[in-house]
PANUSE-757789 format. One line per field, with one value per residue (C-alpha): residue number from 0; y, x, z. Coordinates in steps of 0.25 Angstrom, whole numbers, padded with zeros to 4 digits. Each point is the difference from the previous one (the first is absolute). Example, Ala and Ser with C-alpha at 12.3 -4.5 7.8 and 13.67 -1.06 7.14 Angstrom:
BEGIN
nr	c(0_1)
c2	c(-0018_0014)
c1	c(0049_0006)
c3	c(0031_-0002)
END
This chain:
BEGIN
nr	c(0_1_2_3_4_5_6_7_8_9_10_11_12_13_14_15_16_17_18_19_20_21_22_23_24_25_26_27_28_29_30_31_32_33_34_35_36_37_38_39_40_41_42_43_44_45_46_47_48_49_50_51_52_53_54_55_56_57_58_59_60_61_62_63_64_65_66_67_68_69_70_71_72_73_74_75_76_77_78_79_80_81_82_83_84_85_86_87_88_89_90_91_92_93_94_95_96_97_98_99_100_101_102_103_104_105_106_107_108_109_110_111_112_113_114_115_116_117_118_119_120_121_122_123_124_125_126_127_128_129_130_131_132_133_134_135_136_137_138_139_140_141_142_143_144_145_146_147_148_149_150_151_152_153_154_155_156_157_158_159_160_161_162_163_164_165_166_167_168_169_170_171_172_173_174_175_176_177_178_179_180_181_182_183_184_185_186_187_188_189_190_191_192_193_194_195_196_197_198_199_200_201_202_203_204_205_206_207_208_209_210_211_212_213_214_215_216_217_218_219_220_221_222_223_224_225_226_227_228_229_230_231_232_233_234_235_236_237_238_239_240_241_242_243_244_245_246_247_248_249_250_251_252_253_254_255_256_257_258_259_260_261_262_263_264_265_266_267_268_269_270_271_272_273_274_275_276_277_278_279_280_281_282_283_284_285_286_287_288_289_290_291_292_293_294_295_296_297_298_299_300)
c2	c(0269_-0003_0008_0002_0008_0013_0010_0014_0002_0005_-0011_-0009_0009_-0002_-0016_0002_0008_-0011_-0013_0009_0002_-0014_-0006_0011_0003_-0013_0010_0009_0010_0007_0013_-0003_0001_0013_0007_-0004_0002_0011_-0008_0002_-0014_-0005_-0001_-0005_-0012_-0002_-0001_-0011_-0007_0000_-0006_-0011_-0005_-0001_-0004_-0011_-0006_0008_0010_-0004_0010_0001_0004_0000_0011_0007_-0003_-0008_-0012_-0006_-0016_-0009_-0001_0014_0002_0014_0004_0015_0000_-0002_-0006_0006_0001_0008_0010_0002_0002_0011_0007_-0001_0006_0010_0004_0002_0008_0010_-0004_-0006_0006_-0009_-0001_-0009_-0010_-0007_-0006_0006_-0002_0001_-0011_0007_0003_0007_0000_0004_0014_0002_0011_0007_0008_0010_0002_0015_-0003_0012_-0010_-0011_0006_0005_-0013_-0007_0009_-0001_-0015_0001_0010_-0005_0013_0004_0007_0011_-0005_0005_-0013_-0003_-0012_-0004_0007_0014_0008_0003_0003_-0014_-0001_-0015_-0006_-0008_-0013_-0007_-0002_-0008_-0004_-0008_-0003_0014_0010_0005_0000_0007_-0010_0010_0002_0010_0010_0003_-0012_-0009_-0010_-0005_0003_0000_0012_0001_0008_0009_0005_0009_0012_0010_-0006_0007_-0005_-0004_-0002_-0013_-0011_-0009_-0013_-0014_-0005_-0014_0002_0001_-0015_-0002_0004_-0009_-0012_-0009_-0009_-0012_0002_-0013_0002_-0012_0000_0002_-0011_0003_-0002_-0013_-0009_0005_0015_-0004_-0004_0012_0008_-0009_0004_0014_0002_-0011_-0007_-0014_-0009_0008_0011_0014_0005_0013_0007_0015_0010_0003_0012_-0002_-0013_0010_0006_-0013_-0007_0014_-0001_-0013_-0003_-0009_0005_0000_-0015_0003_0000_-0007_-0011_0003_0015_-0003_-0013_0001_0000_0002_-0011_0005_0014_-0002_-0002_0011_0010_-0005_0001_0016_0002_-0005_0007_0014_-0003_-0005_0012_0009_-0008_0005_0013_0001_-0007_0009_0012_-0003_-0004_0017_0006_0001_0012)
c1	c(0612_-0007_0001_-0017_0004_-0004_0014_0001_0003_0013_0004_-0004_0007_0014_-0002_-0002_0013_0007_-0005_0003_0015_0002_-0005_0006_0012_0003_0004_-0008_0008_-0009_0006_-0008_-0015_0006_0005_-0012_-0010_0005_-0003_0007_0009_-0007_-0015_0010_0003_-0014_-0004_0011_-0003_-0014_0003_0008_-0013_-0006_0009_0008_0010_-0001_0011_0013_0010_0014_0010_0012_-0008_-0010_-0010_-0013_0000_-0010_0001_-0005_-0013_-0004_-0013_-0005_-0013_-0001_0007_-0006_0014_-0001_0013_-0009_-0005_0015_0006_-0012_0004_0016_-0006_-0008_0013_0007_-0010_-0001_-0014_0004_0009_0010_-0004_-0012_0009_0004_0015_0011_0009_-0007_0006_0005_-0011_-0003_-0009_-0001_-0003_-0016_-0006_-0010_-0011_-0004_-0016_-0003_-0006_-0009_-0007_-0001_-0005_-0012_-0001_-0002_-0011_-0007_0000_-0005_-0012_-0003_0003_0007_0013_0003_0014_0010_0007_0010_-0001_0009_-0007_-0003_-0004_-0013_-0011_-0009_-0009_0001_-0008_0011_-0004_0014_0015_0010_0013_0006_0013_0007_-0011_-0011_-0015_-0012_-0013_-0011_-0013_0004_-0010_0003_0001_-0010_0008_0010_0014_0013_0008_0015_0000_0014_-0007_-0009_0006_-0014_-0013_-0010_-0012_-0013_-0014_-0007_0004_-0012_0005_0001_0013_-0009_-0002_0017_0000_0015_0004_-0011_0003_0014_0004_0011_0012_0005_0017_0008_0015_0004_-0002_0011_0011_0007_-0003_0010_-0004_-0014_0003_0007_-0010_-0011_0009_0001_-0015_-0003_-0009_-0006_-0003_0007_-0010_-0002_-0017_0001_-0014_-0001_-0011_-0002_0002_0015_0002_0003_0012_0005_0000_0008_0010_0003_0001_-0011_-0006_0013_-0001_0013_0009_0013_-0005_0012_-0004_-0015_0002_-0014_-0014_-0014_-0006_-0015_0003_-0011_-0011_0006_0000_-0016_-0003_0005_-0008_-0012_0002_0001_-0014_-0007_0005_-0006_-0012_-0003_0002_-0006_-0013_0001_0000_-0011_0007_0003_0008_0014_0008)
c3	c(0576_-0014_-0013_0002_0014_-0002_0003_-0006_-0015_0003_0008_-0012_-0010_0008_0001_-0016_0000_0007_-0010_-0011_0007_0003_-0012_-0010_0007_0010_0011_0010_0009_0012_-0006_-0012_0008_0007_-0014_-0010_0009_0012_0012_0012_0005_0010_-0011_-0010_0010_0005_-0015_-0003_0012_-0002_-0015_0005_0009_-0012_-0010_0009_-0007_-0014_0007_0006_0007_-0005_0013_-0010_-0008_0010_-0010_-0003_-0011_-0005_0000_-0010_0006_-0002_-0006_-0003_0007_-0001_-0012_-0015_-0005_-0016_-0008_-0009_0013_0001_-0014_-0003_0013_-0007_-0011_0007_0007_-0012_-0008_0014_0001_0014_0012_0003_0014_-0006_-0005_0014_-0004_0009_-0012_-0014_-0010_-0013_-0008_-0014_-0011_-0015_-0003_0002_-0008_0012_-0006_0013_0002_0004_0015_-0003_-0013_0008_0012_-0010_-0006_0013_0006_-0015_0002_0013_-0002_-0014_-0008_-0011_-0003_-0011_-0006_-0007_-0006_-0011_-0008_-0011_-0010_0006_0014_0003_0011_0004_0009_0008_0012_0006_0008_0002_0001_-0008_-0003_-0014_0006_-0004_0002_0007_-0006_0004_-0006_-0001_-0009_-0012_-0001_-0013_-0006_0008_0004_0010_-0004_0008_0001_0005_0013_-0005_-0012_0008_-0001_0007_0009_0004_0009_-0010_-0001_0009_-0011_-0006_-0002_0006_0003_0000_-0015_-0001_-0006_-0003_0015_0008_-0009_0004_-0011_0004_-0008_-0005_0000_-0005_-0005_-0014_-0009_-0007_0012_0004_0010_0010_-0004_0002_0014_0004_-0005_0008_0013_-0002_-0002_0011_-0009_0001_-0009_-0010_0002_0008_0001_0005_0002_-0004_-0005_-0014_0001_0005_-0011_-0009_0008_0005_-0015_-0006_0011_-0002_-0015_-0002_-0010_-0010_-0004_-0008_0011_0000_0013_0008_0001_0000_0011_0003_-0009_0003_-0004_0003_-0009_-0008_0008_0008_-0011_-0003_0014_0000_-0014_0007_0013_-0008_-0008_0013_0008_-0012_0000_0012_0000_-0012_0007_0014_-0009_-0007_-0014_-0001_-0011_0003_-0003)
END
């Protein structure tokens, strides 16, 4: 048997669930197949028989234990091994956005996290704001900035999140240009009229820029390396791609742009931050350029 065979998706997904037992819990118990997945005995035993052909010697049986081991020769074929996977699916759990049935550990580890502020979208706005992205039309809003609430009229054409919040990136109708607007200050949507814009002409969301991240030149040598670690960078340098448009968010969140910063609370800087910031300033004039051209050069109101 090879991984290429072809075996039902469910059969694949219960081999995942074994790797992902043995490799994250070292131990693998028939009842487990049985519970997670409410299959009878005798399919659970076909299925762990049928994974021992394939594996060989990556799974040992325990008499002692009445259990399955993994030796030291296991290697992970149906499942993508990702500490990363596994800590957002923690996380998931503990903010409720996952049932615990989807996070397979017989027994969960203790786990916490600091207090997360969640900011809870109305389905009813996001259900609008979908089918407006999807047929291209606008939405009558009523949204509440900083400053005051009023009616606007938007043309939604994506989705986006700055780490704490959700955005809707859409065409401002009132404004002509592209603006982000925080998905829990809508308080009313209504259905629009067909939109007229080109999310093409949206120059900040379609461009990437690479953010050069390095640590703080004001930190040690061993606070250096630490910080290097934690941010697995090499070289001394972390490049992280992200669109213009999400630059911003990234930059706030982080405090590169308050060079005043004691180095141990700051531990990382931006060392690109200019051209960034030029490469947004130029973005925003390209984007109005264009519009500016499609339109005709109209007057705006």
């Amino acid at each position: 048997m090879s991984i290429d065979e072809k075996r039902p998706w469910t059969q694949n997904r219960r081999f995942e669930f074994i790797e992902w037992k043995l490799f994250w819990e070292g131990v693998l118990n028939r009842s487990d197949l049985e519970d997670t997945f409410d299959i009878s005995t005798p399919q659970a035993s076909v299925d762990l028989r049928r994974y021992r052909e394939f594996a060989g010697d990556s799974i040992e049986y325990d008499g002692t234990t009445r259990a399955f081991r993994p030796t030291a020769n296991m290697k992970p074929s149906f499942l993508k091994v990702s500490a990363d996977r596994l800590l957002i699916q923690l996380r998931a759990l503990l903010t409720g956005a996952l049932p615990r049935n989807e996070v397979w550990f017989r027994n969960l580890p203790p786990i916490d996290m600091a207090p997360d502020i969640v900011r809870h979208v109305d389905p009813n706005c996001l259900r609008r704001i979908l089918d407006a992205i999807r047929t291209k039309r606008c939405v009558d809003v009523r949204y509440q900035s900083l400053t005051n609430s009023r009616t606007r009229q938007i043309a939604p054409h994506a989705l986006a999140f700055d780490g704490y919040r959700w955005h809707v990136r859409a065409w401002a109708c009132d404004r002509d240009d592209f603006r982000d607007f925080v998905l829990t200050r809508i308080d009313h949507i209504r259905p629009g009229a067909p939109a007229d814009f080109d999310p093409a002409d949206d120059i900040e969301w379609n461009t990437k820029i690479e953010l050069d991240l390095r640590p703080h030149s004001g930190l040690t040598h061993e606070q250096s390396l630490a910080i290097q670690r934690d941010y697995s960078m090499t070289d001394g340098r972390r490049k992280i791609e992200v669109r213009l448009s999400m630059a911003y968010y990234f930059i706030m969140r982080m405090n590169l742009d308050l060079p005043d910063l004691p180095p141990a609370r700051a531990q990382i800087c931006l060392h690109n931050l200019g051209e960034v910031q030029r490469a947004i300033r130029d973005a925003k004039a390209e984007a109005k350029a264009r519009v500016e051209q499609r339109s005709g050069g109209s007057e705006r109101s």
